[in-house]
Every structure is written in structure tokens, then in C-alpha cells.
N, C-alpha and C positions, 0 to 999 in steps of 0.2 A: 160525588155520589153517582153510581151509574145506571143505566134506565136499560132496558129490556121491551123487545118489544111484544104484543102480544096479540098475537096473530086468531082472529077469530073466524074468519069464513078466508080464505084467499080464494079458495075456489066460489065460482058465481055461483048464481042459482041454480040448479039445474045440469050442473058441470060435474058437481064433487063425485067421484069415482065412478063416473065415463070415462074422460081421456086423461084425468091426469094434469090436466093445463090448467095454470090461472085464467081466469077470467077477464076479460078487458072492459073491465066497469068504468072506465075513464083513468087519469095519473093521477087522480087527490087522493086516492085510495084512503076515503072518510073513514073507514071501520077499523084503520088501526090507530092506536093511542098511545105513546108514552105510559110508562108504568112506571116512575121510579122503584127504586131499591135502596134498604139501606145498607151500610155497609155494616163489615161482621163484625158482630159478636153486639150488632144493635138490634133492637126491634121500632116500628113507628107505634105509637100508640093513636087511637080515634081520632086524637086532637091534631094528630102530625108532629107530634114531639118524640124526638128520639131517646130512647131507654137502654139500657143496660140488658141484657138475658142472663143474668150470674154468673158469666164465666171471670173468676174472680182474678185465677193469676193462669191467663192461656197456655204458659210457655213448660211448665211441670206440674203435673200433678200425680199422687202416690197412691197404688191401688192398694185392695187389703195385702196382698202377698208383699208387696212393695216396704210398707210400713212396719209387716211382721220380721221380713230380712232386715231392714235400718234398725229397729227394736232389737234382732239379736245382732247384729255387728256392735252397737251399745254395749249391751248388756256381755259382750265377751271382752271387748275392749277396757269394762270397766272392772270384770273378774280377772286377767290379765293385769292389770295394774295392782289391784289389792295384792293377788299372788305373789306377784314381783315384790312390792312392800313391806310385807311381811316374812320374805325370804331374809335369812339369819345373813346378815353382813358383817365382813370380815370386823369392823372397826367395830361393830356392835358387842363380836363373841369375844375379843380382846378387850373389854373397859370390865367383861363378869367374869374374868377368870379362863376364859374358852379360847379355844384356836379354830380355825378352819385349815384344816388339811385337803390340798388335792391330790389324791389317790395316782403315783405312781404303776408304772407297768411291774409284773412281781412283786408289788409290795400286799400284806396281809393285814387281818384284821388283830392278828397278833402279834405281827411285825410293829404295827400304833401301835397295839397298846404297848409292847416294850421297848416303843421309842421316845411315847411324849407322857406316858403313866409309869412309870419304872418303880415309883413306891409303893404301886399295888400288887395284886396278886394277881397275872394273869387272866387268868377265867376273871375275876371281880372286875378287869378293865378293859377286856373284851366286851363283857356284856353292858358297860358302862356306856360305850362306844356306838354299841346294837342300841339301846334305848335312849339317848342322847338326838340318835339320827332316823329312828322310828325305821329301822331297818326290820324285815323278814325275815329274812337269813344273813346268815357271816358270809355270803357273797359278794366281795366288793369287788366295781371296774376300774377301768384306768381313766383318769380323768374327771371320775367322780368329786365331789365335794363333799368333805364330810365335819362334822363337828367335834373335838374333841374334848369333853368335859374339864373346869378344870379339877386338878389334884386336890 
């Protein structure tokens, strides 16, 4: 525990802002005392017993902005997962009848369908193809993944 000292007149009677000098009141210099201190993150209470000040855990703690960014790192981390999840996987679209095709460089949307639908009628397995993969347009790229319904 360390003490502090606390200085209440140094300068003598009569002295204080004249020169500037302590006073030469004698060496016992009576008027100063001891003060202890407690150390941090204590307080002393009336009785002299030391206390806690709530600092509960000193070393982190998360402000509102703080808690709002961990909340959304969560919260995308865990929409990320489900995403991922529920992405159509190869072993899954092969046990219902389905393929997964990855989309060659040059290859078309009707180039599928009359490679892996050959009993349909074009147009009927193009659009088979479009609505299978919730596609926009008959725009497909390379390296794509696509779903191929089955026959």
C-alpha cells in the first residue's frame, strides 16, 4: 500500500509568496502526515476496510459500437453458414435424380440441355434448366455450377 505525502503550509508564516523559500520552522516538520492510499480499483470505506469500486473485469471491456460489430460479425457468420447449408450439393442432387454441372468455357445453355436432357424438346430443357437454377437470363459463365433436373 503506498502513502503520499501531503503537504499543507511548506512555506512558514509570513513567507508564502515573498521569496519563494521554505520556512526553517525546525527538522520535525509536525505539519506533515502520512496519508495512506489504497491501491486501484479499491476504495477505503469509514471503517478502514477495503472495497471493491465495480470495476468488474479491468482488462476488456465492449462499448455500444463494440457489441453492435461482435453482434454483426454473429449474425453474418451464422447467415454464412446456413447459406453454405442449404447450397444444393453434388451427393444430394444425385440420390433425387439431379446433377450438378460446372459450366465449361463455350459451353451453352442449350449445349445442357442437349447434352444431359436429349429426350426433351429443347426449349422444354432449356427452360427446365433456367427454373431448376433460378436463373434471369440464359446467360451462363464458366465455372459456374448449375443444377441439372433430372429426366
Amino acid at each position: 500500500m503506498g502513502a503520499a505525502l501531503a503537504t499543507w503550509n511548506d512555506m512558514g508564516p509570513g513567507t508564502a509568496g515573498r521569496t519563494g523559500m521554505p520556512s526553517r520552522r525546525g527538522s520535525g516538520r509536525s505539519h506533515l502526515r502520512l496519508v495512506p492510499q489504497p491501491a486501484p480499483g479499491l476504495t477505503t470505506t469509514t471503517s478502514g476496510v477495503p472495497e471493491r469500486t465495480g470495476m468488474a473485469h479491468p482488462g476488456v471491456r465492449l462499448t455500444r459500437w463494440g457489441r453492435l460489430a461482435l453482434t454483426l460479425i454473429v449474425a453474418t457468420t451464422l447467415a454464412g453458414s446456413l447459406l453454405l447449408a442449404l447450397t444444393v450439393a453434388p451427393g444430394t442432387a444425385q440420390a433425387t435424380g439431379q446433377r450438378v454441372v460446372l459450366v465449361q468455357s463455350g459451353q451453352t445453355l442449350s449445349g445442357l440441355a442437349q447434352a444431359y436432357l436429349p429426350d426433351r424438346n429443347q426449349a422444354d430443357a432449356v427452360s427446365a434448366i433456367v427454373l431448376a437454377n433460378d436463373l434471369s437470363s440464359e446467360h451462363i459463365l464458366a465455372g459456374q455450377r448449375l443444377l441439372i433436373p433430372g429426366s
